[in-house]
N, C-alpha and C positions, 0 to 999 in steps of 0.2 A: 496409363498403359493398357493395350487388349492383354490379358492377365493369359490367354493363350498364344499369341502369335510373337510376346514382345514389344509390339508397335506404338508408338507414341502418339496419344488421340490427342489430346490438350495439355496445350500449357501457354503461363501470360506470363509477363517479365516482371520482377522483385520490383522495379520502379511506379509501377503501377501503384503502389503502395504497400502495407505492411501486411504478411498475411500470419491469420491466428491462429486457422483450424481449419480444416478441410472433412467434408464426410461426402459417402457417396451412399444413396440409395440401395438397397436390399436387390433389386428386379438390374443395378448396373449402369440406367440409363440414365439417371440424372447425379449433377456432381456442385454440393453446396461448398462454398469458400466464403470464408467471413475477410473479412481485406479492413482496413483502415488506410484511408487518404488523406492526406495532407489537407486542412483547412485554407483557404484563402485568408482565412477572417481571425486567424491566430497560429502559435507554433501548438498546434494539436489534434488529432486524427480523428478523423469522422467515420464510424465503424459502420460498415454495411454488410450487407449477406448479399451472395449473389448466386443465381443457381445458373449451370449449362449444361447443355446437352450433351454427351459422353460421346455420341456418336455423330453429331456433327459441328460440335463445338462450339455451337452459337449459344450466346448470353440471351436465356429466357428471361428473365428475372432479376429487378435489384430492388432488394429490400434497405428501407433507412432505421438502422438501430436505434429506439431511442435513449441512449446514453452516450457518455463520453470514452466508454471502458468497453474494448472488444471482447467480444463472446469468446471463450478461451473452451466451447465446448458445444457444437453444433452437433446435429440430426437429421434427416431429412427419410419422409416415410417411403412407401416403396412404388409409388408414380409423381412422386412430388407435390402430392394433394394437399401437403404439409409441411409446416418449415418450424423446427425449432431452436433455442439458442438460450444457454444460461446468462442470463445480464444479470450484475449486480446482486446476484441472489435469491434470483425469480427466475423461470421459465417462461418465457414470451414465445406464444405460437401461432406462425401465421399461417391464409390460407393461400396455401400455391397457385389459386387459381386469378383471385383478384389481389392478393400482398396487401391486405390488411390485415392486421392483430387479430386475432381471433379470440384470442384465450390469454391470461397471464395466473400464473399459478403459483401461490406463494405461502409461506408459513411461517410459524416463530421459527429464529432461527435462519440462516443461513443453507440455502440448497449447495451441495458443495460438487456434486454431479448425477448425474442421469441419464436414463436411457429409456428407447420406446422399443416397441414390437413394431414389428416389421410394415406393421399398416397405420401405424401414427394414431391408433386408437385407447392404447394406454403409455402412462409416462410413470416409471420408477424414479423416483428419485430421494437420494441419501446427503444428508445434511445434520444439522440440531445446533447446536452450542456446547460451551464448553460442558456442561452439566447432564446434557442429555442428548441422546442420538432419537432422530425422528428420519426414521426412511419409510416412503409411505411410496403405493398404489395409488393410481389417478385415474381417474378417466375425463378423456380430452373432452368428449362433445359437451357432458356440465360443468364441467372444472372440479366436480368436488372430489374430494379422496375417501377412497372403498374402505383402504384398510391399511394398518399399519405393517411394515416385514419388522418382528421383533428376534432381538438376539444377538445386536451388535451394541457394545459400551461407548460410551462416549469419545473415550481415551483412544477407541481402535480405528484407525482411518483407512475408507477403501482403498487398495490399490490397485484393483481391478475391475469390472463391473461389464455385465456382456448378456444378452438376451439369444437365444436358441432362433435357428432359419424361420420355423414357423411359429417361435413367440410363444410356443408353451410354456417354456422354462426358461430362468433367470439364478445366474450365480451373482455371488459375489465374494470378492476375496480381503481378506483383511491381515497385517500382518503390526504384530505388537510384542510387548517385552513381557514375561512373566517370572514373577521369583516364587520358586518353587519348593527350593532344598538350603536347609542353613548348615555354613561348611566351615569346620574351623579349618584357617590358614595357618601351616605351620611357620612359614617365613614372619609374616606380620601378627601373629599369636592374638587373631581377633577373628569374631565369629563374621561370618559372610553371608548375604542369599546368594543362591546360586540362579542367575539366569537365564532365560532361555528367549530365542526369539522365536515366536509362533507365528505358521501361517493356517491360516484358514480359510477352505473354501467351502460357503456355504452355498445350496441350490436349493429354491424354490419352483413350486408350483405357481404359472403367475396368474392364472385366473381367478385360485383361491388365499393365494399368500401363504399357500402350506409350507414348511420348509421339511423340504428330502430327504436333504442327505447333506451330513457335515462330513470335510476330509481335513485333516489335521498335521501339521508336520511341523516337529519342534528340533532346534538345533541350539546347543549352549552359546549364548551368549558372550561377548567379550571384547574386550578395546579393540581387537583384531575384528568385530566381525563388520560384513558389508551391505547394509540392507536395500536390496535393489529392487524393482517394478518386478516384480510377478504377473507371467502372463498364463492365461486360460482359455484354451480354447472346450468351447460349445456347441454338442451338434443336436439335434435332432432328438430329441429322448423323450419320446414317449411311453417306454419301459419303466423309465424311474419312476411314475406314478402308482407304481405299484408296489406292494411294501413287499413282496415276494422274490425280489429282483435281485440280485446279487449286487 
């Protein structure tokens, strides 16, 4: 949709096949859908990426995934100069202009999601295993990783993750149980921890990997409670780099 007028620019039909993930460009103008179609050759779906123009709705681009498992987590930079997509546990990233693989960026451990700045020049991404959390800095043109974002436990899983317009800054949010307080119960005459669910947002600097600024909010715990998707929005702050800032 034109996000001022209401107007509906593109859309294709559910039959087309199955779709996983949609993202649109930074600049507006281009619009990635990852889709899965029906095989000829078997009951099982062939994941592609495909990118269109926003504004006249024609199919630039179709990218062939190679896996059997759709990308449940697309990107695309901010002229389409770049396409990326979490497969199987790796970041595969092509280039927009000729749809070859470019890049494929991988670790011990499991990437579990990710995100770029606005120009498709760095890639965050937070993952590890059960034992350790590894969220690291990337940079796309050599593949290798700058630096590690420390501070999150293995136990704590993102539930939000979001990069600033101009890509200075990166939060991220995590939300987990902690016991904090041991409480005798009078009814069951037995001592307790008392729990809480924590959220945390933390914000990086992402040139340097510095982290900001933590914001914190804990609520008790309990068979009653409802842990839902946490959302954060991210503007612009080039304030926070400074440790003066309120």
């Amino acid at each position: 949709w034109n996000a001022t007028s209401g107007q509906e620019l593109l859309s294709w039909p559910e039959e087309l096949g199955r779709h996983s993930a949609v993202a649109v460009s930074p600049c507006g103008e281009k619009v990635l859908v990852s889709e899965g179609l029906l095989s000829a050759r078997g009951p099982f779906l062939v994941p592609l990426l495909l990118v269109f123009d926003s504004r006249t709705s024609a199919l630039e681009l179709t990218l062939a995934v190679p896996s059997l498992s759709l990308p449940m987590r697309i990107q695309i930079s901010r002229g389409g100069e770049r396409i990326f997509a979490l497969v199987d546990g790796a970041i595969l990233i092509w280039d927009g202009a000729t749809g070859a693989v470019m890049r494929k960026l991988s670790m011990d451990g499991d990437m579990m999601d990710f995100i770029i700045d606005p120009d498709g020049c760095r890639v965050f991404t937070f993952g590890g295993s059960d034992e350790i959390a590894l969220d690291m800095l990337w940079d796309v043109e050599s593949g290798t990783a700058l630096r590690s974002l420390d501070g999150r436990a293995a136990s704590q899983h993102i539930s939000a993750l979001l990069v600033s317009p101009t890509g200075d800054v990166v939060a991220t949010c995590v939300q987990f149980e902690r016991a904090e307080e041991i409480v005798y119960r009078q009814v069951s005459r037995e001592y307790e921890f008392d729990s809480y669910l924590v959220t945390q947002v933390r914000v990086w600097h992402a040139a340097s990997g510095r982290a900001l600024h933590t914001f914190e909010d804990k609520r008790r715990f309990n068979r009653d409670t409802r842990v839902v998707r946490c959302h954060v929005a991210l503007f612009s702050a080039a304030e926070m780099l400074t440790d003066s800032s309120p």
